[in-house]
N, C-alpha and C positions, 0 to 999 in steps of 0.2 A: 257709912253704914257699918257698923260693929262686925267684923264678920261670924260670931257665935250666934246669930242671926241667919234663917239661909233667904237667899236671892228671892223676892217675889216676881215670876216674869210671866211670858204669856203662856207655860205651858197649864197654866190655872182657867184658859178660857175656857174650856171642856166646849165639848161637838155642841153642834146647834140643837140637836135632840137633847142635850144633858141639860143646855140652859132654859128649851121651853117646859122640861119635867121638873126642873128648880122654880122655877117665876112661877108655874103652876103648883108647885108644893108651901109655895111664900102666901098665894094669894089664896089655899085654902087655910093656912093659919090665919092670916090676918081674919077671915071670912069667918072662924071658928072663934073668934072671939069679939064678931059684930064690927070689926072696920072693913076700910074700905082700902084697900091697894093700890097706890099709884107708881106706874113704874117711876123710879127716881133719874134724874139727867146729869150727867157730866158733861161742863161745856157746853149744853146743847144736844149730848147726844144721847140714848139709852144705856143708863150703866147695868153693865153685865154682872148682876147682882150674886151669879155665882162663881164670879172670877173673885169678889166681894168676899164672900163666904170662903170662898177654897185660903185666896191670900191671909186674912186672919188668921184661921184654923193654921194655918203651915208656920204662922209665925208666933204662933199659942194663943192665939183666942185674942178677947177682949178686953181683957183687963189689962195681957202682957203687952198687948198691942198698944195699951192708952197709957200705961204706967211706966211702960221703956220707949214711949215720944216715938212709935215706928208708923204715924198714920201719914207719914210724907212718904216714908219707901210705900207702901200701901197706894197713895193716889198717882205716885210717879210710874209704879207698872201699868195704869192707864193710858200714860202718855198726854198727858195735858197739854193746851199751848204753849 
């Protein structure tokens, strides 16, 4: 990991109150623009779609995230098999 990059870890999981105000603020976008929501799985398990959100943003968005190859640090703060 480049260290001009900072660490994604678990302080991104935010309270269990911050993540059902998130997954409810995702599922009235998708909802505002006629989809439907399905929470997404990792492994089998509920991914914590604003630990998702926080890790990108901390690591500059989207683009920096796809453009400097960082969506392995990204899924390894999960914790995968």
């Amino acid at each position: 990991t480049p260290t001009s990059f900072p660490m994604v870890g678990d302080s991104d999981d935010g309270t269990p109150e911050e993540q059902a105000a998130f997954h409810k603020e995702v599922e009235r976008f998708y909802r505002e623009r006629g989809m439907d929501f399905k929470q997404p799985k990792f492994y089998g398990h509920p991914l914590n779609c604003l630990k998702l959100w926080r890790s990108v943003i901390r690591l500059g968005g989207y683009d920096k995230v796809t453009g400097s190859k960082l969506w392995r640090q990204v899924g390894e703060s999960f914790h995968p098999p």
